[in-house]
PDB file of N, CA, C and O in Angstrom:
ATOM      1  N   UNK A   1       0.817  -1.195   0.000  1.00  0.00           N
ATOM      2  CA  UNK A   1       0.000   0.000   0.000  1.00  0.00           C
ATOM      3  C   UNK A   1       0.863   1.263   0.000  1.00  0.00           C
ATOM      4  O   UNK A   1       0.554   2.115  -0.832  1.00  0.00           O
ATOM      5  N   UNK A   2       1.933   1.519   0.835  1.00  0.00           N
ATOM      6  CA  UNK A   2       2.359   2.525   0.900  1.00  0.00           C
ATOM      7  C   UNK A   2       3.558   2.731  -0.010  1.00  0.00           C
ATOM      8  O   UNK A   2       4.290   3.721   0.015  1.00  0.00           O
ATOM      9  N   UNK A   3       3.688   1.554  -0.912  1.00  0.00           N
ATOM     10  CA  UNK A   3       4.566   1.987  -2.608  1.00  0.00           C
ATOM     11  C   UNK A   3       3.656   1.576  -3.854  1.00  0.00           C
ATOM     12  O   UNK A   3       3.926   1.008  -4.913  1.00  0.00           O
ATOM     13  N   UNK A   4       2.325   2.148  -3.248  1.00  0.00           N
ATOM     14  CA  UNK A   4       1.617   2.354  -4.398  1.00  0.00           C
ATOM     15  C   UNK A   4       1.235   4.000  -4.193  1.00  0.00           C
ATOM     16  O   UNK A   4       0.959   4.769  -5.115  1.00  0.00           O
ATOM     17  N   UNK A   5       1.289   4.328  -2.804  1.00  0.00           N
ATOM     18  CA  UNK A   5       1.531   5.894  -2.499  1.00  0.00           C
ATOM     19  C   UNK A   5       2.873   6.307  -2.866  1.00  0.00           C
ATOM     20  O   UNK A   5       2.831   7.537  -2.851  1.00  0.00           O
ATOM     21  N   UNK A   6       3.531   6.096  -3.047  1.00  0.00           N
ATOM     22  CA  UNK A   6       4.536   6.723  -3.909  1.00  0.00           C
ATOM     23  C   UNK A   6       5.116   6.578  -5.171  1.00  0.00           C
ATOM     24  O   UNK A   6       6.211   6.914  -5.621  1.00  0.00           O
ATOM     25  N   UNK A   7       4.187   6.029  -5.627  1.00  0.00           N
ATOM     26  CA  UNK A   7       4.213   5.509  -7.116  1.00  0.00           C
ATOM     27  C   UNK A   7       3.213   6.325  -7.887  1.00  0.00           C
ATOM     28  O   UNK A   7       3.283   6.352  -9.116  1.00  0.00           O
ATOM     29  N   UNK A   8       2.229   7.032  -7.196  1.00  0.00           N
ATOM     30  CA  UNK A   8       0.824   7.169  -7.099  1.00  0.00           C
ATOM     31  C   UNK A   8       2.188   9.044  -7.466  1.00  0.00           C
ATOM     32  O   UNK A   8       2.533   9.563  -8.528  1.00  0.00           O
ATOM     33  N   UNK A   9       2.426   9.318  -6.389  1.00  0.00           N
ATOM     34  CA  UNK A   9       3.194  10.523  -6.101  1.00  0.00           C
ATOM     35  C   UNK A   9       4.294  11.167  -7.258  1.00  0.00           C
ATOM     36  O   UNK A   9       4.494  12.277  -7.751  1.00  0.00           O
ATOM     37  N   UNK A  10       4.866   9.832  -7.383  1.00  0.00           N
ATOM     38  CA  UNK A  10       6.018  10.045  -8.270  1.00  0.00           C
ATOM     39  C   UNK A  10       5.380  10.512  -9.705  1.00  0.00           C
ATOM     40  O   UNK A  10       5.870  11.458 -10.322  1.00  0.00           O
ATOM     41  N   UNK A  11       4.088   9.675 -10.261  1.00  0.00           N
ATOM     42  CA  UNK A  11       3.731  10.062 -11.191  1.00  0.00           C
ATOM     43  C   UNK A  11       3.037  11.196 -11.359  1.00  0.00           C
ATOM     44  O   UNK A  11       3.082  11.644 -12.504  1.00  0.00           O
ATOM     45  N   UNK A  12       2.279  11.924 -10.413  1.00  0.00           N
ATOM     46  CA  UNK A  12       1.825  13.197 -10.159  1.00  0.00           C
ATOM     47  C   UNK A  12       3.006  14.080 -10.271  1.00  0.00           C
ATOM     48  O   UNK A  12       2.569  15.204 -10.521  1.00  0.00           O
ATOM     49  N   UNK A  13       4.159  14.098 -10.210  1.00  0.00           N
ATOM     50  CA  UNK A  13       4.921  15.223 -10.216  1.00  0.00           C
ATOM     51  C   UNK A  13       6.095  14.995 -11.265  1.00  0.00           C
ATOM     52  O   UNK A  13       6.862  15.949 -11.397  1.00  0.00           O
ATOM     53  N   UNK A  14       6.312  13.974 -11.951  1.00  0.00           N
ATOM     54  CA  UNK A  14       6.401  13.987 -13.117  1.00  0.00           C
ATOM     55  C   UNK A  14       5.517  14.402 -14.466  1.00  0.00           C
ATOM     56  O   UNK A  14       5.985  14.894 -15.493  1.00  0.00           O
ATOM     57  N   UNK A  15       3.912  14.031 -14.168  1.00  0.00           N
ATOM     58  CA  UNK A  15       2.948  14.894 -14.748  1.00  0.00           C
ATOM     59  C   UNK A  15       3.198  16.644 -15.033  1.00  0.00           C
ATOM     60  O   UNK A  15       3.004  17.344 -16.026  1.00  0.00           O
ATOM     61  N   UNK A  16       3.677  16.914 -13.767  1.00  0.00           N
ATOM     62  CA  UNK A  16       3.262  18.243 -13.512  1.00  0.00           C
ATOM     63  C   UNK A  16       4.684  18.702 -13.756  1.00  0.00           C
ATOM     64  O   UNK A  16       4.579  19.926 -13.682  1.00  0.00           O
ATOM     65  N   UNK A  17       5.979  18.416 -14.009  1.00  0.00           N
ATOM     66  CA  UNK A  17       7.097  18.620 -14.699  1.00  0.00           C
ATOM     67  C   UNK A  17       6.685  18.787 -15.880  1.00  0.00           C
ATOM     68  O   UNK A  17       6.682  19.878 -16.451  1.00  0.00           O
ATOM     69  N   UNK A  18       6.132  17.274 -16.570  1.00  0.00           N
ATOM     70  CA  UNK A  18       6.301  17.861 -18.094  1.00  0.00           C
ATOM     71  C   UNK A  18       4.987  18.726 -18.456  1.00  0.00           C
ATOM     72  O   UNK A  18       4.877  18.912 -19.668  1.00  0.00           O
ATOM     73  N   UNK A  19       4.051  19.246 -17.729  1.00  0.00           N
ATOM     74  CA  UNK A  19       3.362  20.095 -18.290  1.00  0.00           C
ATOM     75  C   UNK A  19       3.885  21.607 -17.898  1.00  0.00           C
ATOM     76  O   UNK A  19       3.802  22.565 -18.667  1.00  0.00           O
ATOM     77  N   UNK A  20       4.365  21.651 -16.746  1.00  0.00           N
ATOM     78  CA  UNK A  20       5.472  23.130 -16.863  1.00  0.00           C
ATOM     79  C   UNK A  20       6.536  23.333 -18.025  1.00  0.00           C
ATOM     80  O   UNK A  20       7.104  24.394 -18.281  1.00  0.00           O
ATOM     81  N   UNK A  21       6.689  22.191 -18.641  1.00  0.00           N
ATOM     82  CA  UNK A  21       7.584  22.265 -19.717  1.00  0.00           C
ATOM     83  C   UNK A  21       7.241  22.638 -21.478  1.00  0.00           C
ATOM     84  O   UNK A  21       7.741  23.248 -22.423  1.00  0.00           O
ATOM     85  N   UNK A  22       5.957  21.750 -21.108  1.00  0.00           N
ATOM     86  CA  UNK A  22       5.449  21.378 -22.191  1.00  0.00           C
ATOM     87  C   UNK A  22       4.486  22.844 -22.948  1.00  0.00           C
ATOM     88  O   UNK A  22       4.601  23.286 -24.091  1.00  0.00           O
ATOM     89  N   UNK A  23       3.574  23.322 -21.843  1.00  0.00           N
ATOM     90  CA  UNK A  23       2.764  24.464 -22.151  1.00  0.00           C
ATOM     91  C   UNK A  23       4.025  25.207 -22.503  1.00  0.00           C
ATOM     92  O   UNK A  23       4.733  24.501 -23.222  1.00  0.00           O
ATOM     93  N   UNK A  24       4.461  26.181 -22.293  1.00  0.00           N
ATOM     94  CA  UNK A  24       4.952  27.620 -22.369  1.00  0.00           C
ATOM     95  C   UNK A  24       6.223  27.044 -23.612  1.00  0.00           C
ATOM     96  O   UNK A  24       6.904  27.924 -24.139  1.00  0.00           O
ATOM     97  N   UNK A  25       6.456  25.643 -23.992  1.00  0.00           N
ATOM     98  CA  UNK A  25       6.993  25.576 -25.545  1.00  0.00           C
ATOM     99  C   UNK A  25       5.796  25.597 -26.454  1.00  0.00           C
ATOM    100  O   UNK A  25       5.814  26.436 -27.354  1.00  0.00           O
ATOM    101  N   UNK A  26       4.719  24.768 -26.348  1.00  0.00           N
ATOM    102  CA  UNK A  26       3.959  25.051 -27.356  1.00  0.00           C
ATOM    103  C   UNK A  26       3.195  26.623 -27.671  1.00  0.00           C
ATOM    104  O   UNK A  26       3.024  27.044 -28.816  1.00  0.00           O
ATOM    105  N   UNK A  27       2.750  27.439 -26.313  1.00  0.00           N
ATOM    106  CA  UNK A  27       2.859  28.594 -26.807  1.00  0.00           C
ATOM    107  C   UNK A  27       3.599  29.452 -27.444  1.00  0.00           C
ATOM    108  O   UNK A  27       3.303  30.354 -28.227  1.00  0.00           O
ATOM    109  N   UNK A  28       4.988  28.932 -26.864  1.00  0.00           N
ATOM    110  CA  UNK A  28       5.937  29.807 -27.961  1.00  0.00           C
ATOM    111  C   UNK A  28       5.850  29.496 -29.278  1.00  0.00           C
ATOM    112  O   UNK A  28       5.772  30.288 -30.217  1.00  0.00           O
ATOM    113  N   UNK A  29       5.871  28.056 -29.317  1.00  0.00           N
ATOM    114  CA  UNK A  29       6.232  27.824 -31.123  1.00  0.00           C
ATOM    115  C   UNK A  29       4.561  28.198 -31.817  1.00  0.00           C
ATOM    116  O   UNK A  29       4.537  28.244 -33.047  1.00  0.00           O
ATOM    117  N   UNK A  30       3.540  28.393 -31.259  1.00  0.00           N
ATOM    118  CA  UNK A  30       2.143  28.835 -31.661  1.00  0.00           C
ATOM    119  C   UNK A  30       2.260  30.731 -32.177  1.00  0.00           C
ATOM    120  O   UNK A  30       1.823  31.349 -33.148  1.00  0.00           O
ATOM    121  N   UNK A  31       3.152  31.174 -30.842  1.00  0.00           N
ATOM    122  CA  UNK A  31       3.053  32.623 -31.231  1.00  0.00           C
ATOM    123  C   UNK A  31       4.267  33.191 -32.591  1.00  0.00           C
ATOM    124  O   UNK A  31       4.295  34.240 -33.235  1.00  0.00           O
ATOM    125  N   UNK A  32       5.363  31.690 -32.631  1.00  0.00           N
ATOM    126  CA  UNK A  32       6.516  32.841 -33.003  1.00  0.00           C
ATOM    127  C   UNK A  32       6.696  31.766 -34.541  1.00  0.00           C
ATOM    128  O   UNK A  32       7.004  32.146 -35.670  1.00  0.00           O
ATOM    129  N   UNK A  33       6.405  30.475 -34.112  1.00  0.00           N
ATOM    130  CA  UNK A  33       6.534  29.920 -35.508  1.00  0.00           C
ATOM    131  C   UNK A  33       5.457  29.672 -36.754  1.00  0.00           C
ATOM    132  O   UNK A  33       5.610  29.933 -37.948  1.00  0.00           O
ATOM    133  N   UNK A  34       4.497  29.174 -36.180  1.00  0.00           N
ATOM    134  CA  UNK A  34       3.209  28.637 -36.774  1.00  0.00           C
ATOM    135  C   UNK A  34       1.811  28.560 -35.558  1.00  0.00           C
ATOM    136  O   UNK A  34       1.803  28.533 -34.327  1.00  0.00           O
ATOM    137  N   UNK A  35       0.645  28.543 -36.661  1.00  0.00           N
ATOM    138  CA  UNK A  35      -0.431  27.653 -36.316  1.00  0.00           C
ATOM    139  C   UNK A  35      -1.183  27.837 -36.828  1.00  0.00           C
ATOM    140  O   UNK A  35      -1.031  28.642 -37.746  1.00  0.00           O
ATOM    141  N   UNK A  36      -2.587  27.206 -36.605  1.00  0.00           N
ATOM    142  CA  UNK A  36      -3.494  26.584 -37.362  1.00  0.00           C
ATOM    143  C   UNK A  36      -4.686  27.410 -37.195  1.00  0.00           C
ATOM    144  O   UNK A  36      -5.110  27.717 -36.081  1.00  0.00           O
ATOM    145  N   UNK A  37      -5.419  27.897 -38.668  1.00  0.00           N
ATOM    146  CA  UNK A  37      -6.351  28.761 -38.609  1.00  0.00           C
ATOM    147  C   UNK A  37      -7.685  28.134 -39.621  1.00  0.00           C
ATOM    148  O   UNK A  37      -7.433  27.517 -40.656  1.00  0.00           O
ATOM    149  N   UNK A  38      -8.828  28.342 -39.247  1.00  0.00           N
ATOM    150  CA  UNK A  38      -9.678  28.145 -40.198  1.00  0.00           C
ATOM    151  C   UNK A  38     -10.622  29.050 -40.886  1.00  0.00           C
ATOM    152  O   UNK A  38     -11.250  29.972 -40.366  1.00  0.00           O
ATOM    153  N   UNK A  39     -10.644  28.645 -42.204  1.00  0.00           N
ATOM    154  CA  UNK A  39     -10.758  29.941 -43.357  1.00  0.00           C
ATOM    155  C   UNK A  39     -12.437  29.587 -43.680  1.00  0.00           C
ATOM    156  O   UNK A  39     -12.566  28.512 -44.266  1.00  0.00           O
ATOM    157  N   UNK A  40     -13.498  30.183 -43.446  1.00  0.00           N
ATOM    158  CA  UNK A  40     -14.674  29.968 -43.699  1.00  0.00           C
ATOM    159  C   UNK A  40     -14.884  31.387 -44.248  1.00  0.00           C
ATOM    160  O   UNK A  40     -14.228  32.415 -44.078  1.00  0.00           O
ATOM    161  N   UNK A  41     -16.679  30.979 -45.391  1.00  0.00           N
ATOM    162  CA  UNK A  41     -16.627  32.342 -46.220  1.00  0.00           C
ATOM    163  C   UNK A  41     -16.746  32.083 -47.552  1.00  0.00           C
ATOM    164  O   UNK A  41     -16.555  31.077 -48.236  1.00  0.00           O
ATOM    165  N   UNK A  42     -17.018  32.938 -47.727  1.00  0.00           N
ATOM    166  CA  UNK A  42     -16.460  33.632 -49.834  1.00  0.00           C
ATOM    167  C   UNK A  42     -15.461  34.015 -50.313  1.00  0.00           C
ATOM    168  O   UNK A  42     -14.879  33.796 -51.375  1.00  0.00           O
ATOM    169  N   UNK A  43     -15.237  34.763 -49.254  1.00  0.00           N
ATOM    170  CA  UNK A  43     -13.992  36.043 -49.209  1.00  0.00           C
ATOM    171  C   UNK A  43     -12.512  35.264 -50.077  1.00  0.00           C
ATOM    172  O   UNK A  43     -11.945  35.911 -50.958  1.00  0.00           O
ATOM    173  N   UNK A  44     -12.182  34.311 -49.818  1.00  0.00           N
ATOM    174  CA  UNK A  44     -11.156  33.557 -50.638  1.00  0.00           C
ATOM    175  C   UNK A  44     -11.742  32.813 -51.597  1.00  0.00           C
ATOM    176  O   UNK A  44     -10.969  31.874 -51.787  1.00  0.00           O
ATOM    177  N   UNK A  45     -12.283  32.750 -52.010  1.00  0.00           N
ATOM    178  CA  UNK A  45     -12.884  32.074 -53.010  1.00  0.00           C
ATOM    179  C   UNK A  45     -12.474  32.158 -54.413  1.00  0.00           C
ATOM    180  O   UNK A  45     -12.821  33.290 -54.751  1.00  0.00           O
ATOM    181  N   UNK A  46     -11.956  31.612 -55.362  1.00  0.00           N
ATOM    182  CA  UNK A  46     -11.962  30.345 -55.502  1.00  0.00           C
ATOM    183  C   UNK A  46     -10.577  29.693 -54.703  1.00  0.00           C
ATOM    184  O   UNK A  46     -10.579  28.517 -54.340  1.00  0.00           O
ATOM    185  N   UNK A  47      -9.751  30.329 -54.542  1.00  0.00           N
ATOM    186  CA  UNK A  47      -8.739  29.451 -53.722  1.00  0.00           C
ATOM    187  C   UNK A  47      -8.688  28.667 -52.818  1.00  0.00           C
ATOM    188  O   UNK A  47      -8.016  27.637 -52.788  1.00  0.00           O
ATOM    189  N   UNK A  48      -9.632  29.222 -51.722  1.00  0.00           N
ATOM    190  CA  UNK A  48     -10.065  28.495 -50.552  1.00  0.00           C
ATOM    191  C   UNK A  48     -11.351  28.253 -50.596  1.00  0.00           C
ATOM    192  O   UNK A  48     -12.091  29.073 -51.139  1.00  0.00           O
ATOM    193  N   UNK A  49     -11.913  26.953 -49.969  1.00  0.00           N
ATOM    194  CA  UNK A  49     -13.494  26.706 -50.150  1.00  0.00           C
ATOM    195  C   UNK A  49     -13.791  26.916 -51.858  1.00  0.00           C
ATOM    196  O   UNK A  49     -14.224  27.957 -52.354  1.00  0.00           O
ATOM    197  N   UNK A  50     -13.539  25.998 -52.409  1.00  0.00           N
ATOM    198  CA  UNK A  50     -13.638  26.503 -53.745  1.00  0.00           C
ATOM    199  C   UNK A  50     -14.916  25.504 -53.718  1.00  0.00           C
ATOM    200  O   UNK A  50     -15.196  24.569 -52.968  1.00  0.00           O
ATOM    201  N   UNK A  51     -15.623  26.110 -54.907  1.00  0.00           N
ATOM    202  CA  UNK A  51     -16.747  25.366 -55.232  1.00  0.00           C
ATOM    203  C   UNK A  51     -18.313  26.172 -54.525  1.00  0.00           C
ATOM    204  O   UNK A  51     -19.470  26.089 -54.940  1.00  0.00           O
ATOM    205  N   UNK A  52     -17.905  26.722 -53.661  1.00  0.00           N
ATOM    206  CA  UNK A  52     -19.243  27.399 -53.129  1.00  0.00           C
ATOM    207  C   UNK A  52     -19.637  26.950 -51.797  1.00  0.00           C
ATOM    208  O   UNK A  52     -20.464  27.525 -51.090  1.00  0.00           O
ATOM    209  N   UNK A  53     -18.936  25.788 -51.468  1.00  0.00           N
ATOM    210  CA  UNK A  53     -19.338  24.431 -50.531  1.00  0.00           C
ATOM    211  C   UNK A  53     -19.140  25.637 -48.898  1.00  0.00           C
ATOM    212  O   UNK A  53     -18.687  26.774 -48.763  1.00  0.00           O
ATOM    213  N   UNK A  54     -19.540  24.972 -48.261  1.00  0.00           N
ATOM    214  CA  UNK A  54     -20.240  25.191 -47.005  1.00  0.00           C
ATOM    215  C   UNK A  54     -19.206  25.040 -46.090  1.00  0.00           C
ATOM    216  O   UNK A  54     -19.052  25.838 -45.165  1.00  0.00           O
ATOM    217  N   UNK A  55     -18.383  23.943 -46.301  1.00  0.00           N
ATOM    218  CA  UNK A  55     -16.791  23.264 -45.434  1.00  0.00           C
ATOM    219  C   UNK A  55     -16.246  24.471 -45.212  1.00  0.00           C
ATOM    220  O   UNK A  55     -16.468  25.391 -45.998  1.00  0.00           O
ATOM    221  N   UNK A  56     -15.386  24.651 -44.009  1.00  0.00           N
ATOM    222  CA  UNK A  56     -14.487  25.256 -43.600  1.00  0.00           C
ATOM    223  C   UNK A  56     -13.052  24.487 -44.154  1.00  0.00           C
ATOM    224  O   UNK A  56     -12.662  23.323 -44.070  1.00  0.00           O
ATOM    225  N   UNK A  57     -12.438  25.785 -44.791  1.00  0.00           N
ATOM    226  CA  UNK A  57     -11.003  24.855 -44.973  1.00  0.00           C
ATOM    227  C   UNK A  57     -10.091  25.354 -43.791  1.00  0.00           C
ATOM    228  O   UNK A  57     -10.243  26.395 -43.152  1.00  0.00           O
ATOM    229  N   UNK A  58      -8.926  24.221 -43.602  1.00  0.00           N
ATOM    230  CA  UNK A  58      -7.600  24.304 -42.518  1.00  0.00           C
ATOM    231  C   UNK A  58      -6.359  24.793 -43.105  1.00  0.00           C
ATOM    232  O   UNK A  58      -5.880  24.296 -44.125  1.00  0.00           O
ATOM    233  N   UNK A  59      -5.822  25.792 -42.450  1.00  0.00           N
ATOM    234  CA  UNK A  59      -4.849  26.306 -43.224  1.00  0.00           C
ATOM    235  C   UNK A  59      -3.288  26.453 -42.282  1.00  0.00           C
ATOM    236  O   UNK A  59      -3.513  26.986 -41.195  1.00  0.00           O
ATOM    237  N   UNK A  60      -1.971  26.135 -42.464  1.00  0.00           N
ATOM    238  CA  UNK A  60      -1.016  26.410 -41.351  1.00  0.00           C
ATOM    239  C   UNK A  60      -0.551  27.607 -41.794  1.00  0.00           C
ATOM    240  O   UNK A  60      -0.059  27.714 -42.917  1.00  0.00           O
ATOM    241  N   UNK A  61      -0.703  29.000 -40.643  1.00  0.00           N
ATOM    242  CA  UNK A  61      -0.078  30.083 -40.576  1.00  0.00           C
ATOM    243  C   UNK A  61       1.434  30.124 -40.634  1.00  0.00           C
ATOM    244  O   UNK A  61       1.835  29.312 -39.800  1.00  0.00           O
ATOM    245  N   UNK A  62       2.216  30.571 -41.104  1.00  0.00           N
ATOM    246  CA  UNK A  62       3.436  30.362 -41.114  1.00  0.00           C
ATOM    247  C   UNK A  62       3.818  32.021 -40.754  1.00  0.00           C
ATOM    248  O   UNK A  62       3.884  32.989 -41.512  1.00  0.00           O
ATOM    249  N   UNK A  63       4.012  31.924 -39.436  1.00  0.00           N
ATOM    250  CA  UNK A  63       4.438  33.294 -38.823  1.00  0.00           C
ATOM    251  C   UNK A  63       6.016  33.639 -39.131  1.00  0.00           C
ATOM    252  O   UNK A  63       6.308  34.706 -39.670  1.00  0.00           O
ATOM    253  N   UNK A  64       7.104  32.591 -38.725  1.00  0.00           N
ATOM    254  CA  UNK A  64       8.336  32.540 -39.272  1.00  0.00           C
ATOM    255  C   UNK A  64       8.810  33.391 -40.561  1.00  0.00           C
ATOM    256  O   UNK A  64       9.920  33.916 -40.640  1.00  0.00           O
ATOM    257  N   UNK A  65       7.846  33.453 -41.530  1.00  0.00           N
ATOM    258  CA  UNK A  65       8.033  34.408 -42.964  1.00  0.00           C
ATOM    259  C   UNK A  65       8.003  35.373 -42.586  1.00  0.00           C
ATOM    260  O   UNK A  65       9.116  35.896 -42.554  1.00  0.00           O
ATOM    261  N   UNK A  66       7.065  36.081 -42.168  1.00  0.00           N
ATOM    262  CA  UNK A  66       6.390  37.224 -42.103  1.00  0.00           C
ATOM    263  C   UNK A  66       7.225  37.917 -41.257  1.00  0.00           C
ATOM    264  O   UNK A  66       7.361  39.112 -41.520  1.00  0.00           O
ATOM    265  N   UNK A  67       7.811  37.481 -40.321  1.00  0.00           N
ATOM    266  CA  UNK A  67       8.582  37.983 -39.150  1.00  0.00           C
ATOM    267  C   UNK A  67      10.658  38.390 -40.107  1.00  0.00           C
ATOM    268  O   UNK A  67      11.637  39.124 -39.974  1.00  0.00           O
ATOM    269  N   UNK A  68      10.181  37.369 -40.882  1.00  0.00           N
ATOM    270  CA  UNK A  68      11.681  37.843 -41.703  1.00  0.00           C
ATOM    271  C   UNK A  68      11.224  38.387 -43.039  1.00  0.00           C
ATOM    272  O   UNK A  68      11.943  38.003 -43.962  1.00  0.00           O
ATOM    273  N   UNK A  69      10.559  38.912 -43.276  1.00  0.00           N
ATOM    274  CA  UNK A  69       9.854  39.620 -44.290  1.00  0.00           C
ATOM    275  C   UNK A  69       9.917  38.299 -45.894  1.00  0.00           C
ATOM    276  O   UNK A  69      10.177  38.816 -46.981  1.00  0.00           O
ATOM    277  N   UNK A  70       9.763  37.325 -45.872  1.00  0.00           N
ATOM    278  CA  UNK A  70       9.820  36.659 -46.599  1.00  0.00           C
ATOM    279  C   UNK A  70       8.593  36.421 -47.179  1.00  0.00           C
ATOM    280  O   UNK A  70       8.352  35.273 -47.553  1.00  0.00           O
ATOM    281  N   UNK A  71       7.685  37.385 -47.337  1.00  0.00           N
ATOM    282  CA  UNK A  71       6.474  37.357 -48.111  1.00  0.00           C
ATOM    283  C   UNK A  71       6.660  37.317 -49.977  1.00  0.00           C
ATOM    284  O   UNK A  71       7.719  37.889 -50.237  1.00  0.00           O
ATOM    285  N   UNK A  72       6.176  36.978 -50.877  1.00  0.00           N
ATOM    286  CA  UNK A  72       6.266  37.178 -52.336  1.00  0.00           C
ATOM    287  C   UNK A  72       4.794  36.893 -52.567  1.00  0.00           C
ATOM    288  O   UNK A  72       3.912  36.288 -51.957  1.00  0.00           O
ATOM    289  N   UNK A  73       4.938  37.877 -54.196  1.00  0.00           N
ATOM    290  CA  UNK A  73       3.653  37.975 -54.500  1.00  0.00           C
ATOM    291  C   UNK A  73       2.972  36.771 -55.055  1.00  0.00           C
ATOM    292  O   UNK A  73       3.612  36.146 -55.901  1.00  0.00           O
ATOM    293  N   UNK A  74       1.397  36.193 -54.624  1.00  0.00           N
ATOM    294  CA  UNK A  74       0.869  35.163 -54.773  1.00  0.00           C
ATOM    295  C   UNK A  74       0.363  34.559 -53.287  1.00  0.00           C
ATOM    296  O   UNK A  74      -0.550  33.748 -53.132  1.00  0.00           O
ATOM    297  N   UNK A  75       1.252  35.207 -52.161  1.00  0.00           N
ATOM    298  CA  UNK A  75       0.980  34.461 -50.919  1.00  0.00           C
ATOM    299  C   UNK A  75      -0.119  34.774 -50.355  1.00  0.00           C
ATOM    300  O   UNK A  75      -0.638  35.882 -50.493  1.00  0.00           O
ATOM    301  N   UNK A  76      -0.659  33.730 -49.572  1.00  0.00           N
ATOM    302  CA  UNK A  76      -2.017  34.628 -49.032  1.00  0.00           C
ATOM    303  C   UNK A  76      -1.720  34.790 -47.526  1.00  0.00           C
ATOM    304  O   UNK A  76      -1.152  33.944 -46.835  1.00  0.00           O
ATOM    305  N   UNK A  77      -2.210  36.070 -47.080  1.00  0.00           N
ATOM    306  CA  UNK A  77      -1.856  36.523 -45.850  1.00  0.00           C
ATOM    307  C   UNK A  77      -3.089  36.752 -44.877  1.00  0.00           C
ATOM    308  O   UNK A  77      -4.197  37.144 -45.243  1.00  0.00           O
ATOM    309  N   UNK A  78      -2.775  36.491 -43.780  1.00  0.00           N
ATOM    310  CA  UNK A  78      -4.041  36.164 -43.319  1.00  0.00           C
ATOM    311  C   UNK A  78      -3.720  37.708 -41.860  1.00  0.00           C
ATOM    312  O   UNK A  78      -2.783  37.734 -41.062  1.00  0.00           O
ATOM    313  N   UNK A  79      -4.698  38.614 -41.973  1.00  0.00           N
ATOM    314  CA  UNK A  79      -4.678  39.429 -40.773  1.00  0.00           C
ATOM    315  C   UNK A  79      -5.671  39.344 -40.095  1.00  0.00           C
ATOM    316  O   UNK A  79      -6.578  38.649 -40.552  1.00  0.00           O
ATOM    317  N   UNK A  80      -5.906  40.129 -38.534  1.00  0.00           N
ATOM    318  CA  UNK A  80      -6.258  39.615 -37.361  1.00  0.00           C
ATOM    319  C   UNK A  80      -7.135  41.034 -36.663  1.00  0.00           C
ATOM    320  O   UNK A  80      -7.633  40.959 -35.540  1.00  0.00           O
TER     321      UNK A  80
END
């Protein structure tokens, strides 16, 4: 019983290691590298949602460019 209480323990604070670790990388790489946005609408049309259809399309933001000015013409840019 009492090394299933610390087995019980050990894994609670290994939990709670890798989620102090884990959150504040995925926010970073969300704010500074990428992430994931969904494009619903007309407004892009025909490129996105082509066809007229109702679906939301999924698109990966690629913040990394934009931040080194690596935009060219054709790209689609998505503002906020």
């Amino acid at each position: 019983m009492a090394q299933a209480g610390g087995l019980r323990k050990r894994y609670i604070k290994a939990f709670f290691k890798g989620f102090f670790v884990a959150v504040p990388v995925t926010v970073t790489f969300l704010d500074r590298v990428a992430c994931i946005a969904r494009v619903e609408g007309a407004s892009m049309q025909p490129s996105l949602n082509p066809g007229g259809r109702q679906a939301s399309d999924v698109v990966l933001l690629n913040h990394w460019s934009i931040r080194n000015y690596d935009v060219q013409r054709g790209d689609i840019v998505s503002l906020v």
